[in-house]
Residue frames as qw, qx, qy, qz and C-alpha x, y, z in Angstrom:
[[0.000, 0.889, 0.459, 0.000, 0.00, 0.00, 0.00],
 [0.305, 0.692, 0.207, 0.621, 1.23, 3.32, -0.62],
 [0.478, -0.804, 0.019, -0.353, 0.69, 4.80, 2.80],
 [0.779, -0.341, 0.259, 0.457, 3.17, 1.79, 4.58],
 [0.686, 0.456, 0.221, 0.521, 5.28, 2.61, 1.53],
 [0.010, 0.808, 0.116, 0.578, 5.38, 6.43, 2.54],
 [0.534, -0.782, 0.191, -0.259, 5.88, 6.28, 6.16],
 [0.929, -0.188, 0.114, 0.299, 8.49, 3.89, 5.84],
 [0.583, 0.387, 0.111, 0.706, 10.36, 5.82, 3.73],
 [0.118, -0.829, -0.208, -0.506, 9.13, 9.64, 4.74],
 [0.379, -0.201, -0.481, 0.764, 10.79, 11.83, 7.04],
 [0.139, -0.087, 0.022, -0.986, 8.42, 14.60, 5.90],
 [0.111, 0.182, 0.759, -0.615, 5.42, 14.07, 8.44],
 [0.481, 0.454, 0.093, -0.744, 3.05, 16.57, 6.43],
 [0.227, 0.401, -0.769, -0.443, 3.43, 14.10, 3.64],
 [0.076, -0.158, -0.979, 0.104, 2.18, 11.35, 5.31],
 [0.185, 0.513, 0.530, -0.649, -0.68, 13.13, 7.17],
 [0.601, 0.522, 0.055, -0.603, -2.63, 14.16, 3.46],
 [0.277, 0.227, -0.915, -0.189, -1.66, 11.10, 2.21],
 [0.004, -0.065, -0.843, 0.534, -3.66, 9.94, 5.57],
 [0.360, 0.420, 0.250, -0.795, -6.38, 12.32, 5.59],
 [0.329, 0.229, -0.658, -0.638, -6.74, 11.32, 1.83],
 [0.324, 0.041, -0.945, -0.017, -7.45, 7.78, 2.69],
 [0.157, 0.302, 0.541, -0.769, -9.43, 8.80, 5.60],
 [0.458, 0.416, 0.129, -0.775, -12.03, 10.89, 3.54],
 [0.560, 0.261, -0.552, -0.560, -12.16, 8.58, 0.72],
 [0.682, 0.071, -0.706, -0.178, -12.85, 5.35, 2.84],
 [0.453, -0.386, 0.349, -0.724, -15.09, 5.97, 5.82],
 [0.932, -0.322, -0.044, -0.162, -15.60, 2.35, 6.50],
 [0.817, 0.261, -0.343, 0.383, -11.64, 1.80, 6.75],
 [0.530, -0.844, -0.020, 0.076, -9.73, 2.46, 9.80],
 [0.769, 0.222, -0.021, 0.599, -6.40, 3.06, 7.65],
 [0.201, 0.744, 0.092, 0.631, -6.48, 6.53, 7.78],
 [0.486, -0.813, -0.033, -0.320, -7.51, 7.35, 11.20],
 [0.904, -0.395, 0.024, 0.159, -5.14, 4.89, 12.24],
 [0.557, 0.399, 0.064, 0.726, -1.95, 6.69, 9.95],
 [0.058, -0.793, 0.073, -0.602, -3.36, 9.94, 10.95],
 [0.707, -0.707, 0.031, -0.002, -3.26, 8.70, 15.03],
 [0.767, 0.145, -0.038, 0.624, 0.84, 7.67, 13.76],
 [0.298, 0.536, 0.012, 0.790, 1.87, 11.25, 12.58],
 [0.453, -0.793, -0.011, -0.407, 0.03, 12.57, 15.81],
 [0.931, -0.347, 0.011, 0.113, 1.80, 10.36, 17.95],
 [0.757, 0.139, 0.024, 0.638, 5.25, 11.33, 15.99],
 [0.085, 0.640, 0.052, 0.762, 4.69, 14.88, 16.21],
 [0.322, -0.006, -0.749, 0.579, 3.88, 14.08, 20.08],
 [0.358, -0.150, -0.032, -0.921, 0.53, 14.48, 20.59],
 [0.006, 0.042, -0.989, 0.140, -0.57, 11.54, 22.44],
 [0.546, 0.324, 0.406, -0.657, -4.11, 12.89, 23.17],
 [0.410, 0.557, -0.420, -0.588, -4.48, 13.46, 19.32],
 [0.171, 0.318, -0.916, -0.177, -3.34, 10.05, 18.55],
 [0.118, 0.072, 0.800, -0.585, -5.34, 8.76, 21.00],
 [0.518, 0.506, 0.162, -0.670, -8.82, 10.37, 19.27],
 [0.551, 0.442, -0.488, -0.512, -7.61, 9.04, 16.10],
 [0.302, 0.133, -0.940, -0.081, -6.95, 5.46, 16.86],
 [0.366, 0.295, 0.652, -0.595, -10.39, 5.57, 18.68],
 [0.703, 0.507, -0.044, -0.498, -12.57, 6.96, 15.45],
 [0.292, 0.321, -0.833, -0.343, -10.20, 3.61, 13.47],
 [0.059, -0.089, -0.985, -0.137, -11.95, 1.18, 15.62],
 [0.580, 0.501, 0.565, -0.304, -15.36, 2.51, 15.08],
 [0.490, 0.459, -0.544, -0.503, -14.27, 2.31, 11.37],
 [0.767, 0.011, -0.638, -0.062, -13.36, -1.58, 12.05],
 [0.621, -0.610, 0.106, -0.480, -14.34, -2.72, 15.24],
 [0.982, 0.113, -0.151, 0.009, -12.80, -6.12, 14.71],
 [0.632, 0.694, -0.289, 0.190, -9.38, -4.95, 14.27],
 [0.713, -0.488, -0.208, 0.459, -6.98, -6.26, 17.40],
 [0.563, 0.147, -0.016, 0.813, -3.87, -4.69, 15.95],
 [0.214, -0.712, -0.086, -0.664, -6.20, -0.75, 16.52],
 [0.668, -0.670, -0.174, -0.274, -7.21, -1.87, 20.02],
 [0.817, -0.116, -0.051, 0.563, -3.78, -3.34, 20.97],
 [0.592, 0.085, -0.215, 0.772, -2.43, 0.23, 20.47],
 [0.359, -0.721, -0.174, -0.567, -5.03, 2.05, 22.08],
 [0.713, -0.696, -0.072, -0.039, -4.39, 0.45, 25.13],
 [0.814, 0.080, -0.104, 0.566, -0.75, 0.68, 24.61],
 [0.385, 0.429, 0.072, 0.814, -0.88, 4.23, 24.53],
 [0.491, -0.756, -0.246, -0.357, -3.41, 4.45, 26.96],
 [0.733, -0.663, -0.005, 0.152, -0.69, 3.16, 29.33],
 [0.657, 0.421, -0.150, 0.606, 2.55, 4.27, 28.03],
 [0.467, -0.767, -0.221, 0.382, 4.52, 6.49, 30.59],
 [0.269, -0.604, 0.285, 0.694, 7.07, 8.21, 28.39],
 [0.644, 0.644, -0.094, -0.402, 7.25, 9.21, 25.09],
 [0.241, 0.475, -0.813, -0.236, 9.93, 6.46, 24.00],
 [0.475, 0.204, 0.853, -0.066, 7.39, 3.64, 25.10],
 [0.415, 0.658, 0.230, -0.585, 4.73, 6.10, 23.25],
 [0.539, 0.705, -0.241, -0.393, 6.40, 5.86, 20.04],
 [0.001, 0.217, -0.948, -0.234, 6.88, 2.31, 19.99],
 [0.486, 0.251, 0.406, -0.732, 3.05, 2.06, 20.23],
 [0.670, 0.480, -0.174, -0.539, 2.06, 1.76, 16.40],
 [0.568, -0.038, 0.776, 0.273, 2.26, -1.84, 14.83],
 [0.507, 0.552, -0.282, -0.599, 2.22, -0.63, 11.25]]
């Protein structure tokens, strides 16, 4: 996918994020976006932020472990170097 492809490679953040947002708005039952956009929040250190976004992924897909798994990761993370080991892309 294009997005992994991008964030693997990408240092430039804003890149990713309307790459994100894209994906987002074009595919309101998918919790890629929200779940990319909750990344870049998270890298830019905004845990709340992140937090909001990897919420609105799993009511895109409720199912998804790998969402819920880093909700609660982040819910409990104490520093920002646990914080930004959080994301299983």
């Amino acid at each position: 996918m294009k997005l992994q492809t991008e964030i693997h490679r990408s240092k430039n953040l804003d890149s990713v994020q309307q790459l994100a947002e894209s994906i987002a708005e074009g595919n309101p039952d998918s919790g890629v976006g929200p779940y990319n956009l909750a990344w870049v929040a998270n890298r830019r250190g905004d845990r709340q932020l992140a937090i909001r976004w990897v919420r609105e992924a799993i009511i895109r897909e409720p199912n998804e472990t790998r969402y819920r798994q880093t909700l609660n990761f982040l819910e409990q993370s104490t520093t920002q170097g646990e914080v930004k080991n959080a994301f299983l892309l």
